[in-house]
Each structure stands twice: as C-alpha cells, then as structure tokens.
C-alpha positions in Angstrom: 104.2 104.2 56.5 101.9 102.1 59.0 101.5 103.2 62.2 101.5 99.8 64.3 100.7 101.7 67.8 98.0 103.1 66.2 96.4 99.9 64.6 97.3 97.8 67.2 95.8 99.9 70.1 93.0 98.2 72.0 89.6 98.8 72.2 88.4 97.5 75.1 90.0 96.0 78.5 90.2 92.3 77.1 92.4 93.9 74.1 95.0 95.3 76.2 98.5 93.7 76.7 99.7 94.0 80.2 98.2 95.8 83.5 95.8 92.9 84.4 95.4 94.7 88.0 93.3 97.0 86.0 92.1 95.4 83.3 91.0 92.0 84.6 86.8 91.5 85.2 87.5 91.8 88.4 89.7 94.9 88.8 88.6 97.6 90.5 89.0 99.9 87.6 87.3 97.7 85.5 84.3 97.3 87.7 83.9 101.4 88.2 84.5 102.0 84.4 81.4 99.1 83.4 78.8 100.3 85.7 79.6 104.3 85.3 81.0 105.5 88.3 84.2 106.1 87.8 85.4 109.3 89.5 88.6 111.5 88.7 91.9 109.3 88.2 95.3 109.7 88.0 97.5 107.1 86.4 101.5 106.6 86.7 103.9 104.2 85.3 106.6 104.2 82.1 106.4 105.3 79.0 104.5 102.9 76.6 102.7 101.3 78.8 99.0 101.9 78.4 98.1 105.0 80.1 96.4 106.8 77.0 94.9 103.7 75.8 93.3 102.8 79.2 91.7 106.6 78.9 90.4 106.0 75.5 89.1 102.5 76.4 87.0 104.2 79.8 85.9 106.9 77.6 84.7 104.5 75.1 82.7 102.5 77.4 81.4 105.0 79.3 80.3 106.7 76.3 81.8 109.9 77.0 83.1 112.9 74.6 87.1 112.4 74.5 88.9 115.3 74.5 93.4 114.6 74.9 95.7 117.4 75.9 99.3 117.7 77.2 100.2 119.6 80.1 103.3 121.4 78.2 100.9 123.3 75.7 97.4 123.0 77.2 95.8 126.9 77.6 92.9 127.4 80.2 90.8 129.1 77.5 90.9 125.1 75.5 89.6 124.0 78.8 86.7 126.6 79.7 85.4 126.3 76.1 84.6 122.3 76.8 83.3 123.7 80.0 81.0 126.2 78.5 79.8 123.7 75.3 79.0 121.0 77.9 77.6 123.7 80.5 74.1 122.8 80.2 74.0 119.4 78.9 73.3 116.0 80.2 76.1 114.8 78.5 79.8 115.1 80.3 83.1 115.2 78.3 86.1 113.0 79.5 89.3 115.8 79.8 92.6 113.1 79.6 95.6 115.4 80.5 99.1 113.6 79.6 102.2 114.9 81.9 99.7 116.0 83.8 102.6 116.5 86.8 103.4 119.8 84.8 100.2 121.4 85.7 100.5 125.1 86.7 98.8 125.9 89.5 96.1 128.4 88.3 95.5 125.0 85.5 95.1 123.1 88.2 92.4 125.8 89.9 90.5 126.1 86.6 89.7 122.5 86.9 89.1 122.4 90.4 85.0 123.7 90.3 84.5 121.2 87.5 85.7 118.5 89.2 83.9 118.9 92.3 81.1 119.3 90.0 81.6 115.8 88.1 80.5 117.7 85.0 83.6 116.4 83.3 85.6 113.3 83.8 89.0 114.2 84.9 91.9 111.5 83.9 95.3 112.4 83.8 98.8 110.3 83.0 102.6 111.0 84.1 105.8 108.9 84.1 106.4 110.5 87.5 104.2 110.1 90.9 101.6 112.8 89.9 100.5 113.1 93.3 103.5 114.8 94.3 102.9 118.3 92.3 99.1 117.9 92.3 97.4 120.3 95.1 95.6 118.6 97.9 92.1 119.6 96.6 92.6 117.3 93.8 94.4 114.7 95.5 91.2 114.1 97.9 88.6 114.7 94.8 90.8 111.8 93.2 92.0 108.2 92.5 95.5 107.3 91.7 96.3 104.2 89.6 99.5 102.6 89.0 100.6 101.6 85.6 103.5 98.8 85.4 106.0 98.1 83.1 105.0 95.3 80.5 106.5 92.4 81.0 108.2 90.0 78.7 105.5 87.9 78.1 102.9 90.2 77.3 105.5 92.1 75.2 105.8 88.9 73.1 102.0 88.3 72.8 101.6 91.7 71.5 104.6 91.0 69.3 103.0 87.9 67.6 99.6 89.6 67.0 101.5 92.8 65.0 103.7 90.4 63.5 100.3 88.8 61.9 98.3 91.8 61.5 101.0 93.7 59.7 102.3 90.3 57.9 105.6 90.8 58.1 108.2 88.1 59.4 111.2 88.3 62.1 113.5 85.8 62.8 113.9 84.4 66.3 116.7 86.3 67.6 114.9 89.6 66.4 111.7 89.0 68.6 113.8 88.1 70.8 116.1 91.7 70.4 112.8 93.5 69.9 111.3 92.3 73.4 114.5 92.3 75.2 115.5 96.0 74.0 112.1 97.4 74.8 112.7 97.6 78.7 109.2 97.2 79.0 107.8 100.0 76.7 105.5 98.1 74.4 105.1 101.5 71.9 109.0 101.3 71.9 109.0 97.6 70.6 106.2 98.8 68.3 108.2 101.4 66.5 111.4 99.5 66.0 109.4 96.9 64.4 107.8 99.4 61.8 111.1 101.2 61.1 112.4 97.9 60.7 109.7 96.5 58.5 109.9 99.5 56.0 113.4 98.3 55.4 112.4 94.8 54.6 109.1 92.6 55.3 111.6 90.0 56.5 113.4 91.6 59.8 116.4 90.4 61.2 118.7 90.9 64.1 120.9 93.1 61.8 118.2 95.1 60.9 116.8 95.8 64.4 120.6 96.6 65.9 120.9 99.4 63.2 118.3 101.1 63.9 118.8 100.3 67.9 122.3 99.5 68.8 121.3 99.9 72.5 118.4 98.7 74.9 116.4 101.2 76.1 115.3 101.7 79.5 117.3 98.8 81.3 120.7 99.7 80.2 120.4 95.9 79.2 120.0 93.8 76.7 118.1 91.3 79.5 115.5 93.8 80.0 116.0 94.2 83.3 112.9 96.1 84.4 112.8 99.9 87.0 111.4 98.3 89.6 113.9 95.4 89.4 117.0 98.0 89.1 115.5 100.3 91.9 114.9 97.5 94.2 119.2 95.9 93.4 120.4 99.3 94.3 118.4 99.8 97.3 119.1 96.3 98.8 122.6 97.0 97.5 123.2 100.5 99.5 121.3 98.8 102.4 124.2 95.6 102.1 126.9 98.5 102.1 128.2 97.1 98.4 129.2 100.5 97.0 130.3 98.4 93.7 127.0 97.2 93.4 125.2 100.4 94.7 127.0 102.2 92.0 126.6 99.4 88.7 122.7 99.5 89.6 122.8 103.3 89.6 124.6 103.7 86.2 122.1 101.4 84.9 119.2 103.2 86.3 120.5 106.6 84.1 121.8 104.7 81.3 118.3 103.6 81.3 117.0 106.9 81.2 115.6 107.2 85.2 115.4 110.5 86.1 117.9 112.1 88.6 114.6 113.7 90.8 113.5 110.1 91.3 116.6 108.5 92.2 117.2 110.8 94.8 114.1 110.7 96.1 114.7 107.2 96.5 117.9 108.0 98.6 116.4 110.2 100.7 114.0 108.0 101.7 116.9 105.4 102.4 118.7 107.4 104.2 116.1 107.5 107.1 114.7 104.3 107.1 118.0 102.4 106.6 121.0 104.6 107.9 118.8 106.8 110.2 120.1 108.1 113.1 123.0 106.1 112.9 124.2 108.4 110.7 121.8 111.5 111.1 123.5 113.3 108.5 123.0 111.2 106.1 119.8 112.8 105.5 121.2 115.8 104.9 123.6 115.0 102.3 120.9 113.0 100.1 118.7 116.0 101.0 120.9 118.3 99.3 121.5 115.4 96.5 117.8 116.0 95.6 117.8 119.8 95.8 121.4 119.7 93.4 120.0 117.6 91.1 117.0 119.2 90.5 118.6 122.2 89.4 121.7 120.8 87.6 120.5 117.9 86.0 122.1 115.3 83.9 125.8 114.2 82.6 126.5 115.9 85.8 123.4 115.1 88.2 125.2 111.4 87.9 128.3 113.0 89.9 125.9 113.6 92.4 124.0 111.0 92.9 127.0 108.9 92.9 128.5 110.8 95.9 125.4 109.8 97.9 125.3 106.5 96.8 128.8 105.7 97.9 128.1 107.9 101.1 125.3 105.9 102.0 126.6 102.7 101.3 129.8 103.5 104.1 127.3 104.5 106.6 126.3 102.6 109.3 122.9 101.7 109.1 120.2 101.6 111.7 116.3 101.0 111.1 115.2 101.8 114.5 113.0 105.1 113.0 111.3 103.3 110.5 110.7 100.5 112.9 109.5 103.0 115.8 106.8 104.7 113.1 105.9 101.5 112.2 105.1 100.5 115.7 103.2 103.5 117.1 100.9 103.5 113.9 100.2 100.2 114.0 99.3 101.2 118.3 96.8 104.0 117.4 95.5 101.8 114.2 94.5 99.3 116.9 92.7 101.7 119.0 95.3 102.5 121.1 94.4 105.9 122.2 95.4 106.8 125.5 94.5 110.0 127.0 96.8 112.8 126.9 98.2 113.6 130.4 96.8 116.8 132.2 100.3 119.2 132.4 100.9 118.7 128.5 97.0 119.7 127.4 96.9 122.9 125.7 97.1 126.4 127.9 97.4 123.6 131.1 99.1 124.3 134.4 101.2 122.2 135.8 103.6 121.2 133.1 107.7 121.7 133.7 109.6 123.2 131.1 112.4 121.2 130.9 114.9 124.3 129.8 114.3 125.7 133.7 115.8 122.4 134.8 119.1 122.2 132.7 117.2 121.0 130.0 115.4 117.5 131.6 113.1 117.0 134.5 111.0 114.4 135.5 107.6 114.2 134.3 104.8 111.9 132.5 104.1 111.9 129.0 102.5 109.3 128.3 99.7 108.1 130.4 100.4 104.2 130.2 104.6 104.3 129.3 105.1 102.3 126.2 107.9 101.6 124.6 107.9 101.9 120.3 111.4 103.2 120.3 114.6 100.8 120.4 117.7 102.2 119.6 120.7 100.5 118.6 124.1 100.0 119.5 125.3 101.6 116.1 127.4 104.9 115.3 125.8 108.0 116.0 122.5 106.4 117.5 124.9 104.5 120.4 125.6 107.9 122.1 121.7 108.8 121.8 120.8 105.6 123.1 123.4 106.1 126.0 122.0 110.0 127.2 118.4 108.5 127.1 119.4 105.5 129.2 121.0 107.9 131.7 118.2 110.3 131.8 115.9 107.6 132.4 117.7 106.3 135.0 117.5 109.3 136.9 112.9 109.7 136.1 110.7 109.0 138.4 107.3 109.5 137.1 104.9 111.6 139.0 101.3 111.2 139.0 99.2 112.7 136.7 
C-alpha cells in the first residue's frame, strides 16, 4: 500500500501546502533557515499540518544531520550519544523532538548545555502551546512558531496534486467530502484518500463515508476550523447566549479539542470579560481547569459545560483587561514616574493603612493618573462605590 504522506511530503519551502507566514521568501523563518542562522525553535498548531515536514525541510537546507524523536519514548542516553558522536566535530546535528510539551524535566536539563552551546539544532513540535511546560531557560534560549490549520484551498491544491501523482480518480462530491471532513489536517485527507483508493482507483462519496462517517476535527461536515469554533464560543459567552456558548463547546470536543485548552480559554474569559463584575467567576473556571485536568473526558464535558453556562449568566465587565491595557501602554511610552519617597523600600514616612481602620490618606503615585474605570455592573458597582467614598474623603499630602 502507498503511503501518500510520505510521497507527497515536500522538499523544500516552495513545495509545502499551507503556512505561507513561514514558508513565503519573505518569512522570517524562511530567511533565518537560507542564510544559516536559525536558532532553537518551537512550533505549535494541529495535527497534520506541517510541523515535521518544516523540520525536515530546515534540516535539509541547512545541511544538517536529522535525527526525529518523540517526547513519550525518547531516553537521555539516545540524546547524549548524538552529543558525544558530534562532540568534537564541525558538523552539528538537528535534534526534532515531537510532543515535545511532554518533556520531563531532567530531559529538558540534558538539553539545556547543548543548547546554550548551539552544538545541536534544537526544534521541537506540539499540538498544545509548548511554551507553557517548557522551563524558562529554554524559553529565552528559544523561538516559538505558530503552525495554522490548512485551509480549504490549500487542502484542495494538495488534493489535485496526489490525485495526479497517485493516478487515481474522485468524483466531485468526494474532494469535496475529503477536504471538508479533514478539519484542516492535510495528513488526515491524505489517509482517507489512500484507504479509499485501495478499495477502488475510482473513489466516490460512498467510499469515503465508509471509511469516515464523521468529520473530524470540526464536528462538521463545513470544516469549520479551531480558531473559528474558539473564537464563536468566546464571542458567544461574552454575548451571554448560553445556547450558543454551549453548541460551539460540543463542537469544540466533538472535534476532538482538549478539555485543558478549553478551560484555559475560560479562565482567561473570565477576567477579561466577566471580571470583577463577577469576581468569582474566576474561581469557578479556575477550578474547571484544575477538574478537568485530572478527570478528563466523557465527563470533563460536564464540567466545562457548567462554566460555560456560568459564565454566560454573569455580568460582564472589561474594566481589568482595559486598566492593564492602559498602564502598559503608559510605561511602554516612557511613562515612568518616580516612586514616591514613604513607599521606597525600608523608607520612613509611610502610613500603614491597618493603624487607621484600614485607609488613610496618602500619595502613591507621584503625578495621580487614572488607568482604572470601574463600572456600574454587579459586583464591581459596590467596589466602584467604597473607592468613590474613600476618595472623597483623600487629601494628598506632599511628597
């Protein structure tokens, strides 16, 4: 049996389908790959969507040794052996680690010396933010790429160049079944197509739906893409639709999204859209994240679903997110204003506010500016109100 991901997979960055941020002559990726300089990378995105490829095409024109492990069954002896053979050589190896967010941390420490090094090329590739279980030693010896879902079109120029190179024949509705039910994942369209064409050299609809009766990914047989479905829900929970909130959700795990990434999503939602509004929103979707991570799926989805509907009958308040937003955007700017006297470090003069009932009337910032606006909404009204009142009552002294 043909292996079509294997025969189809590009060579170089003008051979691969999709990902033109990084393959285009003017990437930045490109550019660092064609003159030798790329450092350590990281790359994240769906399944089937280039990452290994892209590592074979650097190491191929960078001239490099390729060496391919997994995270799940890599051993640190495999690694130091490369280390050792390449030790004294002008020569460096190119190490591509795949699930590379399942890293130990003493893996993680054997790599560290050679990486500061550059005697080997570090590239690793994860469905999930790798960044997030990576130690900060390799986050600041590192660059992270994103890798994007493929989109229709590309999916259908790599159909039409299998289709010819593997001459075999499809009617209409089954490219259009084979892109469609793909969600993106161009090694899942691949597959289905050779199943399909060891069956029959002329594939049809039928054909295809036997061997796939459901989309993958998208829950959808309109390929509706993760981004797409993360973006409805969160605009949806934002709205307060809990119908819609919910549909986008069940899509997201019929789709296969994991339940550590959708609740990271919800945390994040619940500060910068319900905030302090609600304060304990963040609570709840923090224990979402903590439940789900343990449990995990059919029942994760129970979970999950709780928040969503909690979050969606919260009111919502952005005044946090704004506020952030604000007073970075005030130091970015050069904004830096000096720190007053009393609240230095080891300084006399400051007022602890608990020997005064718990406020008194002092400076804190030299020049008063305001970043914070709260609203008129739930919970934040009655903070809003007791720091109106206490500011009624301040009269600054002089620093």
């Amino acid at each position: 049996m043909q292996d079509f991901t294997v025969a189809l997979r590009p060579n170089s960055f003008d051979d691969l389908v999709g990902q033109e941020h990084l393959s285009s002559k003017n990437a930045p990726l490109r550019v660092l790959c064609e003159k030798g300089v790329l450092g350590h990378s990281f790359f994240y995105g769906p399944a089937g969507c280039g990452k290994t490829s892209i590592a074979r095409i650097i190491a191929k024109i960078m001239d490099l040794p390729f060496y391919e492990f997994n995270a799940t069954s890599i051993k640190i002896e495999q690694l130091r052996k490369i280390f050792d053979q390449y030790k004294n050589t002008l020569q460096k190896p190119l190490i591509f680690i795949d699930e590379v967010h399942r890293l130990a941390k003493n893996q993680q420490e054997v790599l560290l010396p050679v990486m500061e090094n550059n005697s080997v090329l570090v590239i690793g590739a994860s469905t999930e933010n790798p960044f997030y279980s990576l130690t900060s030693a390799i986050r600041s010896r590192s660059m992270l790429f994103e890798i994007k879902h493929i989109t229709n079109e590309a999916l259908a120029t790599l159909l039409n160049k299998t289709l010819s190179h593997a001459k075999v024949t499809c009617d209409e509705d089954g490219q259009e079944y084979l892109i469609a039910s793909s969600g993106g994942d161009a090694r899942a369209m691949l597959k289905l197509l050779e199943f399909a064409s060891n069956i029959n050299t002329h594939i049809t609809l039928e054909i295809l739906k036997s061997l796939r009766p459901n989309a993958l990914s998208a829950g959808s047989s309109e390929a509706g893409v993760h981004y797409d479905l993360t973006s409805a829900m969160i605009k949806s929970i934002r709205g307060s639709d809990a119908d819609a909130g919910i549909y986008y959700l069940a899509r997201l795990i019929e789709g296969g999204e994991s339940a550590d990434f959708i609740a990271r999503r919800l945390v994040i939602l619940a500060s910068e859209d319900v905030g302090n509004a609600n304060p304990q929103a963040l609570t709840l979707c923090t224990s979402c994240l903590t439940s789900v991570s343990k449990i995990g799926y059919p029942e994760a989805r129970i979970i999950l679903a709780q928040a969503v509907i909690y979050l969606c009958a919260s009111p919502k308040s952005n005044s946090a997110y704004l506020a952030i937003n604000e007073a970075l955007n005030s130091v970015k700017n050069g904004n830096m204003m000096e720190i007053p006297k009393h609240l230095k470090n080891n300084a006399d003069g400051y007022l602890y506010p608990h020997d005064y009932g718990g406020h008194v009337k002092q400076v804190y910032l030299s020049k008063p500016t305001q970043f914070v606006e709260l609203k008129d909404i739930g919970y934040e009204k009655k903070m809003k109100d007791w720091i109106q009142t206490i500011k009624n009552l301040n009269l600054y002294r002089e620093i």
